[in-house]
C-alpha positions as a Markdown table, in Angstrom:
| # | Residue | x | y | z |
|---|---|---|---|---|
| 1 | Unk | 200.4 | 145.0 | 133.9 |
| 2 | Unk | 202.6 | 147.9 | 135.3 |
| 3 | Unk | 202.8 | 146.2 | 138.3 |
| 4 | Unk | 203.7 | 143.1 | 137.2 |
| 5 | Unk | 206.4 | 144.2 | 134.6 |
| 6 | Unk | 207.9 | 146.4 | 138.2 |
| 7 | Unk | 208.0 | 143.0 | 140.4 |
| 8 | Unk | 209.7 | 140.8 | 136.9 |
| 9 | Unk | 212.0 | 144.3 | 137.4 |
| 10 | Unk | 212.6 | 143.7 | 141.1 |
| 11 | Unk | 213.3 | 139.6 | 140.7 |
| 12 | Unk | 216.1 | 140.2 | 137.7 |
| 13 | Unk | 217.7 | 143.1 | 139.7 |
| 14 | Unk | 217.8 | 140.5 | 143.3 |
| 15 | Unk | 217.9 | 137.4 | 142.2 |
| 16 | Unk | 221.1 | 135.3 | 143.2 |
| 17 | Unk | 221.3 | 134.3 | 139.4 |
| 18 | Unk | 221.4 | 136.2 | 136.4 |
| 19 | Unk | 219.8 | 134.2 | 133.5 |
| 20 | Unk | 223.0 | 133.4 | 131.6 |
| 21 | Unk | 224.1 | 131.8 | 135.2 |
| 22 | Unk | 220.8 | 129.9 | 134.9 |
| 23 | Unk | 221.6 | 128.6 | 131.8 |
| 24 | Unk | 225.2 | 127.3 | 131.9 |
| 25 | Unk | 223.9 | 126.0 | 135.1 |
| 26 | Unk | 221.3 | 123.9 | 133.4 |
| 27 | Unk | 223.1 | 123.0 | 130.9 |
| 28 | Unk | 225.8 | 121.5 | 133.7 |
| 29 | Unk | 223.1 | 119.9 | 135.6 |
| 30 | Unk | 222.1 | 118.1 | 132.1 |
| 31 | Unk | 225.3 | 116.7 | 131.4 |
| 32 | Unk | 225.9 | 115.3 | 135.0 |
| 33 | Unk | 222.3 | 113.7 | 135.4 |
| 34 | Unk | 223.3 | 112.4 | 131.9 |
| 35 | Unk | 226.2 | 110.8 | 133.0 |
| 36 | Unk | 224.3 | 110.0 | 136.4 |
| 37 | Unk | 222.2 | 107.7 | 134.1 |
| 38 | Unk | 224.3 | 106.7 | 131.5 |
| 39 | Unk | 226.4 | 105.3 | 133.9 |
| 40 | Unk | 224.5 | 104.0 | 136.0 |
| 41 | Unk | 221.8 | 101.5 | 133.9 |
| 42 | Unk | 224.2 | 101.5 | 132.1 |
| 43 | Unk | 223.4 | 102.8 | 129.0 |
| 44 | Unk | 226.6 | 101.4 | 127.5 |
| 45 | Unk | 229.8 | 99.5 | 128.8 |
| 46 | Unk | 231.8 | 102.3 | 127.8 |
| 47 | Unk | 229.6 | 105.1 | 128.6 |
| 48 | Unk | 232.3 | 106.1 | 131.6 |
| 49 | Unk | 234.5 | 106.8 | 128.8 |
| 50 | Unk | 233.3 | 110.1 | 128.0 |
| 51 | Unk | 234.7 | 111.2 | 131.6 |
| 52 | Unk | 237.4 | 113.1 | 129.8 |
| 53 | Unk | 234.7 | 115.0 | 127.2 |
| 54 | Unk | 232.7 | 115.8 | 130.4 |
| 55 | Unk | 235.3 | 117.2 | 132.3 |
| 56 | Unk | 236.6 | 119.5 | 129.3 |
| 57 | Unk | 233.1 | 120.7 | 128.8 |
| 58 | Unk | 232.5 | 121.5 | 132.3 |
| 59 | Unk | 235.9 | 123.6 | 132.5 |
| 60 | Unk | 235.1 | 125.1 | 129.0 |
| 61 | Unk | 231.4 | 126.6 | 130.8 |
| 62 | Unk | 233.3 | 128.1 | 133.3 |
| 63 | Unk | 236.3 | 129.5 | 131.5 |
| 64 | Unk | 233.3 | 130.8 | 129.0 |
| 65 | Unk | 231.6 | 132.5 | 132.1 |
| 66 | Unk | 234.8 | 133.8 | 133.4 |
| 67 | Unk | 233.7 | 137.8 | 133.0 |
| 68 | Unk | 236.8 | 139.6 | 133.6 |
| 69 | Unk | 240.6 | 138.0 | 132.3 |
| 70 | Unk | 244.0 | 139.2 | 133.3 |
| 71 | Unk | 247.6 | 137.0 | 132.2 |
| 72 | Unk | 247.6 | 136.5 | 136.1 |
| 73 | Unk | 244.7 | 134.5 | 135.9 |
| 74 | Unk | 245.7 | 132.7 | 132.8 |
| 75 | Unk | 248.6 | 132.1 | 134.5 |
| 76 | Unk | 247.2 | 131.0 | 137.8 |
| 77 | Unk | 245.4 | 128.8 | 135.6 |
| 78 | Unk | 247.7 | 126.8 | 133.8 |
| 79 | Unk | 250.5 | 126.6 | 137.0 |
| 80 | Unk | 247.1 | 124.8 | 138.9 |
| 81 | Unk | 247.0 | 122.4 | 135.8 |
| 82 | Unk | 250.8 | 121.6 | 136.0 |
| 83 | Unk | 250.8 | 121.3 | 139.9 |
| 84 | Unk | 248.2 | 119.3 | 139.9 |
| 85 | Unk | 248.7 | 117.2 | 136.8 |
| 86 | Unk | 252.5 | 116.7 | 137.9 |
| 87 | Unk | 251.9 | 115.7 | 141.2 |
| 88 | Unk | 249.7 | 112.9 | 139.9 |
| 89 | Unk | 252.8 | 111.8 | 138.1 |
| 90 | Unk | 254.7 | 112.1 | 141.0 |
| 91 | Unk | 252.3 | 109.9 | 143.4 |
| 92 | Unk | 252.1 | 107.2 | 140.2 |
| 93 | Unk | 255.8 | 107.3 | 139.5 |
| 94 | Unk | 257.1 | 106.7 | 143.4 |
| 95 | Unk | 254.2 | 106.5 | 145.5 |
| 96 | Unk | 254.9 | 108.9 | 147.8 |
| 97 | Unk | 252.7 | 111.8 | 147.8 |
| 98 | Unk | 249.5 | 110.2 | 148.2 |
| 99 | Unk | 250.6 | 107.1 | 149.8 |
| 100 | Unk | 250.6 | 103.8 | 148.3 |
| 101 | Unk | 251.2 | 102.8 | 144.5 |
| 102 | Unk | 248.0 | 103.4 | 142.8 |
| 103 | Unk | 247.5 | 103.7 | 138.9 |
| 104 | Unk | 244.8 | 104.6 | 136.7 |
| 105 | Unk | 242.6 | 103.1 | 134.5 |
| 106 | Unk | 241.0 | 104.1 | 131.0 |
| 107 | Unk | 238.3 | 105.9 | 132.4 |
| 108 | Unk | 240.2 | 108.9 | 132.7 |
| 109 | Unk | 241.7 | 109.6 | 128.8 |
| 110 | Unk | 244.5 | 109.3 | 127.3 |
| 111 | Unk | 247.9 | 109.3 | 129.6 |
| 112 | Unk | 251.4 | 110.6 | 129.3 |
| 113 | Unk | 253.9 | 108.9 | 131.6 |
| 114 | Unk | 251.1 | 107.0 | 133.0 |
| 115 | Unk | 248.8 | 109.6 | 134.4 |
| 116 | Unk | 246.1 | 110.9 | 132.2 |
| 117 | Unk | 246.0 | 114.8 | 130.8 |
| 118 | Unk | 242.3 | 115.0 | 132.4 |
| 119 | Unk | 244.0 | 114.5 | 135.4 |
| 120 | Unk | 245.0 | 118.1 | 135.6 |
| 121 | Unk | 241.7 | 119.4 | 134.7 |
| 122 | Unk | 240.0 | 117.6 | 137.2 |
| 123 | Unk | 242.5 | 119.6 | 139.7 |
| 124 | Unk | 241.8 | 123.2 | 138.0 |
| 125 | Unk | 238.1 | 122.4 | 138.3 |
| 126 | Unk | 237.7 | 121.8 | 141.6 |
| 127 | Unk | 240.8 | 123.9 | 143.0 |
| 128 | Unk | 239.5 | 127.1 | 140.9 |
| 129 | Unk | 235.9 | 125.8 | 142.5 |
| 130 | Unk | 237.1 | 126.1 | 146.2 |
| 131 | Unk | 238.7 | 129.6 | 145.5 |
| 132 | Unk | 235.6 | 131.4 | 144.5 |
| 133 | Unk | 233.7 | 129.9 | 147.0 |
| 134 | Unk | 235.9 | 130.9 | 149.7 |
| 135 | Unk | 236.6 | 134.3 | 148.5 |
| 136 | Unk | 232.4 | 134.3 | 148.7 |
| 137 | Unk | 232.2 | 133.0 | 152.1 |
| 138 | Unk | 235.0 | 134.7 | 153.6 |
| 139 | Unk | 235.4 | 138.2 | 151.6 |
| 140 | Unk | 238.2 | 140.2 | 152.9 |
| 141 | Unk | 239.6 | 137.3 | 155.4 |
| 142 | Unk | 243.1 | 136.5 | 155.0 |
| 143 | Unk | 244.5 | 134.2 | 152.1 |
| 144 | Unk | 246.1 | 131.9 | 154.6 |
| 145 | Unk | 242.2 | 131.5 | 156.3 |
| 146 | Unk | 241.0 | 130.7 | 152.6 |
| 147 | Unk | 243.8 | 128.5 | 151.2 |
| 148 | Unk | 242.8 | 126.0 | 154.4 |
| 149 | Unk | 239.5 | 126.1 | 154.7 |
| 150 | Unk | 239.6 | 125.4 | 150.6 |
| 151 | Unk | 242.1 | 122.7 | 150.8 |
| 152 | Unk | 239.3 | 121.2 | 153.6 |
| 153 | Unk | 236.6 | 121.2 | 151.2 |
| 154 | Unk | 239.1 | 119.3 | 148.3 |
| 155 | Unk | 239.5 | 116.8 | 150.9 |
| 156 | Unk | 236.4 | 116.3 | 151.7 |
| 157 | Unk | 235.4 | 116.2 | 148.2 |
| 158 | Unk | 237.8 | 113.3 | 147.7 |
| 159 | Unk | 235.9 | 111.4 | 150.8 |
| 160 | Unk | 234.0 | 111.0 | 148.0 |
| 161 | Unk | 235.5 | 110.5 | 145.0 |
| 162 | Unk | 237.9 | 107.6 | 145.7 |
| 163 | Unk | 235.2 | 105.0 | 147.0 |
| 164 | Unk | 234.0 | 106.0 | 142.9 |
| 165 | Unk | 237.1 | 106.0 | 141.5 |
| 166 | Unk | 237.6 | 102.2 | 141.6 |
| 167 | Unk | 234.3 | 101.2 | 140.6 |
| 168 | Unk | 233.8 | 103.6 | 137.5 |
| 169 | Unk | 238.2 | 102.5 | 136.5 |
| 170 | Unk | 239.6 | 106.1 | 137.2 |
| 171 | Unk | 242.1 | 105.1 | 139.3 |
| 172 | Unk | 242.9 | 101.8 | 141.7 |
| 173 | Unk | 244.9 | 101.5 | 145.1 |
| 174 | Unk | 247.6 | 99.1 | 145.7 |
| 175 | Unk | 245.6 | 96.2 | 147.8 |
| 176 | Unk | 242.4 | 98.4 | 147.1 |
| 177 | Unk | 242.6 | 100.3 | 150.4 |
| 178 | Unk | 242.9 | 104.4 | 150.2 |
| 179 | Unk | 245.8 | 105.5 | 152.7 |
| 180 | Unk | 245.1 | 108.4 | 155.0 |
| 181 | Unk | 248.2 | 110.0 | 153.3 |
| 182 | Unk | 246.1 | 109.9 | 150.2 |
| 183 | Unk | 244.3 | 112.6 | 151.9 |
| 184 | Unk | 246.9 | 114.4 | 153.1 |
| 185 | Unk | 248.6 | 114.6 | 150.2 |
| 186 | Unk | 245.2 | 115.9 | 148.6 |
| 187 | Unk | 245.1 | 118.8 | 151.0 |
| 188 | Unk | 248.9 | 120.1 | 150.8 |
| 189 | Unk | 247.7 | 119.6 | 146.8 |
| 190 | Unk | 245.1 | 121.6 | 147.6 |
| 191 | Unk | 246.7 | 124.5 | 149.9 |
| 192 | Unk | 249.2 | 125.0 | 147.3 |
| 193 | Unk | 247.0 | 125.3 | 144.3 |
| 194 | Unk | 244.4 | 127.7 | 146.1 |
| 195 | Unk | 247.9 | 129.4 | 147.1 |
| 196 | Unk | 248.1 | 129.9 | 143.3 |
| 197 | Unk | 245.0 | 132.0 | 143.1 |
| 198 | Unk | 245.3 | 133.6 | 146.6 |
| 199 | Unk | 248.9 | 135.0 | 144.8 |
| 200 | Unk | 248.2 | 135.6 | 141.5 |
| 201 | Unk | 244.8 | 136.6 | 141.4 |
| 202 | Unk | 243.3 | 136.9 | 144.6 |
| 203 | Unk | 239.5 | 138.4 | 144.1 |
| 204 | Unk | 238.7 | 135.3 | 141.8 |
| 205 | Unk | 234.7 | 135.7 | 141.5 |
| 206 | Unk | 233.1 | 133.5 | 139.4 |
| 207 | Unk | 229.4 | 131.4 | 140.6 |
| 208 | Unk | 229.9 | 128.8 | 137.8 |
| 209 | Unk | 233.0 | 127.4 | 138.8 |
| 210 | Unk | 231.3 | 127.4 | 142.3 |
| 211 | Unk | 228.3 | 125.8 | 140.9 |
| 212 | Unk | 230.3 | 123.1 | 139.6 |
| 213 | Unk | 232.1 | 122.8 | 142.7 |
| 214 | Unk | 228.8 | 121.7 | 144.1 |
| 215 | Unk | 227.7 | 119.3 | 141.4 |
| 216 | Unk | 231.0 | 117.6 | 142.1 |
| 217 | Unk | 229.9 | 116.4 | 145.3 |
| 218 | Unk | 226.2 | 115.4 | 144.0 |
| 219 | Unk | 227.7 | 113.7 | 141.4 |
| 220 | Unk | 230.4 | 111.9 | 143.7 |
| 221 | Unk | 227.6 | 111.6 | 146.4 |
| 222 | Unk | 225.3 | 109.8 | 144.3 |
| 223 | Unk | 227.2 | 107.3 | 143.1 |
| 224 | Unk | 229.0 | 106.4 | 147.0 |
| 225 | Unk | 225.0 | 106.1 | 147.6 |
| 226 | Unk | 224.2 | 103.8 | 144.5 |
């Protein structure tokens, strides 16, 4: 008995995950298999429309895991949700910054000058996502090293978001082709908001966001596949 009470010891103490960690990632796994089958059967015509509850969920988990706060990372926080959300705007208003007109559909919540609120959330997720994993993978590397290689992973994330977009209404493209601009303009997006971080609060640590970083592309990945 000793010696088993010693090894549970050893496997809390080493483990990669703490058991709060295993739950909130569990419970985000839930939800996005959830809305992996909800959508997909479908279990309702308007199932998609609970994109904007998911995605307010999903930030809430990891603002709720968030361990240690600062008004730098509050503020870091809420500048990512303005870029972001404002240079949706900008790219529906004039079609610049991503490339050709595009607008979005209903999926995505309720809008304000034509580009939904959840728009920006979707932008703190991810972008908040890429700068704990880079400050993981590359420690004490410089922020310029971080900002890029993050910015890379948004892009590539968006490889596989905008062949999803159009089928599940979050957004369409003007003749229904994606300009390579579009993914330019998502990683200067990108290198600006993990800019942000790298600024304001540069030692962001936090494996949830990171997690849900990595559902992102399951989620994304699965439905490119379906």
């Amino acid at each position: 008995m000793k010696l088993l009470i010693f090894n549970y010891k050893l496997f809390i103490k080493y483990r990669m995950f703490s058991r709060k960690e295993i739950y909130y990632t569990l419970f985000l796994l839930i939800i996005y298999a959830v809305g992996i089958v909800g959508i997909s059967l479908p279990l309702h015509s308007d199932f998609v429309r609970l994109t904007p509850l998911n995605l307010c969920v999903s930030l809430l988990v990891v603002l709720l895991y968030q361990e240690k706060w600062s008004k730098n990372l509050v503020f870091a926080l809420l500048l990512s949700y303005f870029i972001g959300w404002s240079a949706e705007a900008i790219g529906i208003k004039y079609g610049q910054l991503f490339g050709d007109f595009y607008h979005y559909g209903d999926a995505m919540g309720w809008q304000v000058l034509q580009t939904p609120l959840t728009a920006g959330l979707l932008w703190v997720i991810v972008s908040s996502g890429s700068t704990a994993l880079c400050n993981f993978i590359f420690k004490e590397k410089s922020w310029f090293l971080k900002s890029v290689f993050g910015a890379l992973v948004l892009v590539i994330l968006d490889i596989l978001i905008e062949p999803v977009a159009a089928k599940l209404d979050f957004w369409q493209w003007q003749n229904h082709i994606v300009p390579f601009q579009n993914y330019v303009g998502w990683f200067i997006v990108g290198f600006v908001q993990l800019l942000v971080y790298q600024l304001f609060i540069p030692n962001l640590k936090n494996k949830i966001a990171v997690v849900l970083l990595f559902i992102q592309f399951i989620f994304f990945g699965i439905f490119c596949i379906l």
